[in-house]
N, C-alpha and C positions, 0 to 999 in steps of 0.2 A: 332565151334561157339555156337552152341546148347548147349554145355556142360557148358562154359561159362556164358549161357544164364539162366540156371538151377540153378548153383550154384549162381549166383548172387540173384536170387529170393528168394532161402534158407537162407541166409544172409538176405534178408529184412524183412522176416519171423520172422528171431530170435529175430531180432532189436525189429518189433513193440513186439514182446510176451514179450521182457525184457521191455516195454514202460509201457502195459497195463495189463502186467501179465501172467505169465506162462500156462494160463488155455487154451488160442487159441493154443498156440503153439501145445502143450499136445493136442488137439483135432484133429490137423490138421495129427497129428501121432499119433493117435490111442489112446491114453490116453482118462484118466475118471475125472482130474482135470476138477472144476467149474470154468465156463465164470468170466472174472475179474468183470461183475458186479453185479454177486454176492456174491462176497468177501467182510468180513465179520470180519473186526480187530479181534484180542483177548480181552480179561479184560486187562486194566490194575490194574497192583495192588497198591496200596496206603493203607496210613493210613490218619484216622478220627480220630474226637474229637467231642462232644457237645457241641454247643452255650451254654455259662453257664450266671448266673448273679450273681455282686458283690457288696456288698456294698464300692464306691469306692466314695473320695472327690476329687472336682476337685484341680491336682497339677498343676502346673507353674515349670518349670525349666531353672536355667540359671546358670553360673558360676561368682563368685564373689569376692572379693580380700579381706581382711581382713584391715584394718587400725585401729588405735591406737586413743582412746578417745581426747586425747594428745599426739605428736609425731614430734619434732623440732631434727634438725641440730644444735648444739649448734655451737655458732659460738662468735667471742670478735668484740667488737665496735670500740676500736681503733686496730692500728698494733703495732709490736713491735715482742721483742724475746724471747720465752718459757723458762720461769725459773725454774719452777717447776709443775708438771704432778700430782692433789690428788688423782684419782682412777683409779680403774682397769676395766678390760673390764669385762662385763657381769653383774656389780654391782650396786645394789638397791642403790639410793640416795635419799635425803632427798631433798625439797624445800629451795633452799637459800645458799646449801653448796657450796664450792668452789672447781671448779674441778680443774682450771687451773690459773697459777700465769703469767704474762707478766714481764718483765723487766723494774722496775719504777723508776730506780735511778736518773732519770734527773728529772721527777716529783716531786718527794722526795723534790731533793734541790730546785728546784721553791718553794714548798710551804715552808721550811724553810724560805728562803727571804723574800715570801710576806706575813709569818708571821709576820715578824720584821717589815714590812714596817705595815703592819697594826697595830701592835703595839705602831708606831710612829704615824700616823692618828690617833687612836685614841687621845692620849693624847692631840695631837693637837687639838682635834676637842671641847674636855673636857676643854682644857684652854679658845679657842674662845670663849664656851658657858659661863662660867661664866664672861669673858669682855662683854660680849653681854650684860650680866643682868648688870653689872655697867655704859653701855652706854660708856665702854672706847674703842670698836670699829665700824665700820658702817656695818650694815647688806648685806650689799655685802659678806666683805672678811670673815662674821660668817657659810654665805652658801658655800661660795668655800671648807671652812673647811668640814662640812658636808659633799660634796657630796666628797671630795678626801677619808675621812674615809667612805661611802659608794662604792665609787670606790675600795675600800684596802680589802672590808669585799668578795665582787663581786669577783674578784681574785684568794681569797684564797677558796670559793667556787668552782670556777671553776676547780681549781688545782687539790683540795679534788677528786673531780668525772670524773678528767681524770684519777687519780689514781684505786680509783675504779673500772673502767674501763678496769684496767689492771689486773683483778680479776672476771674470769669467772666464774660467778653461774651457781647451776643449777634452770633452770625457773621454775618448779617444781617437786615432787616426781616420779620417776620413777626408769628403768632402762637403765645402757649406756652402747655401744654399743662400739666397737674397736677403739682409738684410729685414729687418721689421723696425728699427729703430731707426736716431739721427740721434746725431749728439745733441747735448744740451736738453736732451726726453727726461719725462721723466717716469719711471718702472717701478710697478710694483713688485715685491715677489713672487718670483713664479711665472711671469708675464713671458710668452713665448720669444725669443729676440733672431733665432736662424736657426734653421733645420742645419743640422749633421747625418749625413747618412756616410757608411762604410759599403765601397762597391765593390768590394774586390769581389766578393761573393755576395750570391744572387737569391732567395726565397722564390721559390710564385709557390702558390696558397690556392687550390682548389676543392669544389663539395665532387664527392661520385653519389649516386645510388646506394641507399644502405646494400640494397642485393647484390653488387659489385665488390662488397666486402671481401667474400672468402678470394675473390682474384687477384688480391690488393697483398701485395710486402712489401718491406724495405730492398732496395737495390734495381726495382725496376724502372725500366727504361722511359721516360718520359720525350715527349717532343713538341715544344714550344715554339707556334706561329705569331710573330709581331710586325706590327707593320714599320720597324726600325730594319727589320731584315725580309724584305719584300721578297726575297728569292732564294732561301731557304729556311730551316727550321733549326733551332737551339735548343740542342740536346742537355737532359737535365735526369736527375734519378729520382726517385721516391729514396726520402731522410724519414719521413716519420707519418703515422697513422693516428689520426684523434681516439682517444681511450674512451669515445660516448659516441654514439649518433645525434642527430638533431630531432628532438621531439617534434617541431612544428616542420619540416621538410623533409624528415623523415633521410637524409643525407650525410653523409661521412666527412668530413675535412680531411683533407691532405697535403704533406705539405714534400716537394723538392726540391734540390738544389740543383742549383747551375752551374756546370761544369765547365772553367775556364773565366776568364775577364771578359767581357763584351761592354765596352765603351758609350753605346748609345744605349745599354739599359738603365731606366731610371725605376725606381721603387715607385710604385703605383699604377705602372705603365700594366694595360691585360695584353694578355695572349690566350691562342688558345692551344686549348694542349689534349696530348691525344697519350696516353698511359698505354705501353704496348705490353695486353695479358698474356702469357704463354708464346709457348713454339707457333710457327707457322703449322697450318693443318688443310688439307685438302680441301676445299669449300666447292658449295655449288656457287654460283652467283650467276645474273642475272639485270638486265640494263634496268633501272629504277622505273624506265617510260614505260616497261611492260608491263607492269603491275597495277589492275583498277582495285584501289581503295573500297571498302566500305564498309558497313555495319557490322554484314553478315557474315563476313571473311573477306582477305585477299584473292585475289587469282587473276589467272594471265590466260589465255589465247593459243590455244596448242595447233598448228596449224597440219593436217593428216589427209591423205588421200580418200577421197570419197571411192570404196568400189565398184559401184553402179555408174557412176555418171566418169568417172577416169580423173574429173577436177579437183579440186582443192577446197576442204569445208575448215571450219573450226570447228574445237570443244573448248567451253569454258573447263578450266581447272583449276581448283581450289585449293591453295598451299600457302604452307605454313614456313614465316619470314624470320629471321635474325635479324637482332637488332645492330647488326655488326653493316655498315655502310662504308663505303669509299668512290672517290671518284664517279658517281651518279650511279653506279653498281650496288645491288643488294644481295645479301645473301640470303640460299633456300636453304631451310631443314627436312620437309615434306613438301610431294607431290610433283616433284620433275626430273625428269631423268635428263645427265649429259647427254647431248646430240639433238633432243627435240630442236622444232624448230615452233619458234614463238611468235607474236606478234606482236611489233614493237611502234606503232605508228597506224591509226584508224580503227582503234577499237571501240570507239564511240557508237558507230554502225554497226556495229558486231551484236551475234548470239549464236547460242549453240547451236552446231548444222550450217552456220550462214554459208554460203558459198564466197570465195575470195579470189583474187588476182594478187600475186606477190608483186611486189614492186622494188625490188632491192637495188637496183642501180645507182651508182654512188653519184655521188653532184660532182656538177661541174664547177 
């Protein structure tokens, strides 16, 4: 039972030393390990950087859709069935040209007839008027004349511009886009038949923040990322401000223009676009990896001389970020002075006091 009673104790022994540290253990057997409290972490090691300062303007970023100064669905007023198809896909056209021909041959003979018949009203109308000036008929049947050779002229107007009508223009200069038809189709009106868009000039169309309001006017400087221009950006202005916010996103539309012809934009192509607010101004800023996220604030790792021990501790510091980002940098409004030095790399292991090893050595 004794024996039992031994080895049970030597088990709870180990327990607590593996609890609070191998140093009781070690002492209760003769060992020269230190009591767990005064154990004493290692450095961690980390790298640092200096708070620097840049001249930086404030940017806005949003993504934004491209649209066409001009840019219609051509489409025909009446219906009927495709006779003839005048261009091809991808091709510049002029204002007024005819792309597409409709099937008019019942139009045709209508206005033949009510040529003739207005042919005959006239004359009619021509003979009444000279009985009229001899008083050899009564002013009754001189207006029926009239208004049947105005009713004849009506007609053959109307005919003209159902014709017409069978004669798709284009509404003006641009370029069209793939076909939706074949000859011999048959369309209703209205039925979409090829995109027109006008390129020479360019929309993109983006939301900001309603709060981005008051840093928002006409003439400011936009800059436009697409992937048609992999290797730089397309510069554009703010044209105009939405006169509402948006109730459900609570967001501003904005819309501007591109400056210049650019060959591979198409209307509906996004970018993203970056709206440059004001002058450049002094910024703190600060590498994005310094900074641990969380609930209860931001803050970064100020790395300072311990006076007692001659080494190197941290202090957690809690500062307050702009929402102004570039190139993995962020910028400070509060709590870091230019020149600290920070911790940019191992703050996982970190807390305030921790002892550290800088590690700044650049790669190989």
């Amino acid at each position: 039972m004794m024996k039992w009673i031994a080895v049970a104790v030597v088990i709870a022994l180990v327990t607590v030393g593996a609890f609070f540290g191998i140093g009781p253990v070690k002492g209760l057997l003769g060992g020269s390990a230190p009591m767990a409290g005064g154990y004493v972490p290692p450095p961690v090691l980390v790298s640092t950087t200096n708070v620097g300062r840049e001249q930086w303007a404030m940017e806005l970023e949003s993504v934004g859709r491209f649209t066409a100064v001009q840019g219609v669905n051509v489409s025909a007023e009446s219906g009927g069935i495709v006779d003839e198809i005048l261009f091809a896909a991808g091709e510049d056209v002029t204002e007024g040209v005819v792309l597409l021909r409709l099937n008019d041959s019942v139009e045709q003979a209508n206005l033949r007839s009510q040529e003739a018949q207005l042919r005959l009203a006239k004359i009619s109308f021509e003979r009444e008027k000279q009985l009229l000036e001899k008083n050899s008929i009564s002013k009754t049947r001189y207006d029926q004349s009239e208004a049947e050779y105005e009713d004849a002229v009506a007609r053959v107007e109307r005919t003209r511009a159902l014709i017409e009508q069978k004669q798709v223009r284009a509404p003006f200069s641009g370029r069209v886009g793939i076909r939706e038809v074949s000859i011999g189709q048959y369309i209703d009106p209205g039925e979409p038949l090829v995109t027109l868009q006008a390129l020479e000039t360019l929309y993109v169309d983006f939301t900001l923040p309603e709060r981005f309001f008051p840093l928002l006017e006409v003439g400011q400087k936009v800059l436009c990322e697409v992937d048609a221009f992999p290797n730089g950006s397309i510069t554009a202005s703010i044209t105009g401000l939405d006169a509402k916010s948006s109730q459900q996103t609570h967001t501003v539309r904005v819309r501007a223009t591109v400056e210049g012809t650019h060959a591979k934009l198409l209307p509906d192509m996004f970018a993203n676009v970056t709206v440059i607010a004001g002058e450049p101004e002094e910024t703190t800023v600060v590498p994005q990896t310094a900074i641990s996220y969380s609930l209860y604030g931001n803050s970064v790792f100020v790395v300072n001389e311990d006076p007692e021990s001659g080494g190197l501790v941290v202090e957690r510091r809690y500062v307050k970020l702009s929402e102004a980002e570039r190139n993995d940098y962020v910028a400070v409004l509060e709590g870091l002075e230019v020149g600290e030095q920070i911790v940019v790399e191992g703050q996982i292991k970190l807390r305030s006091g921790a002892a550290v090893i800088v590690n700044d050595a650049p790669e190989q």
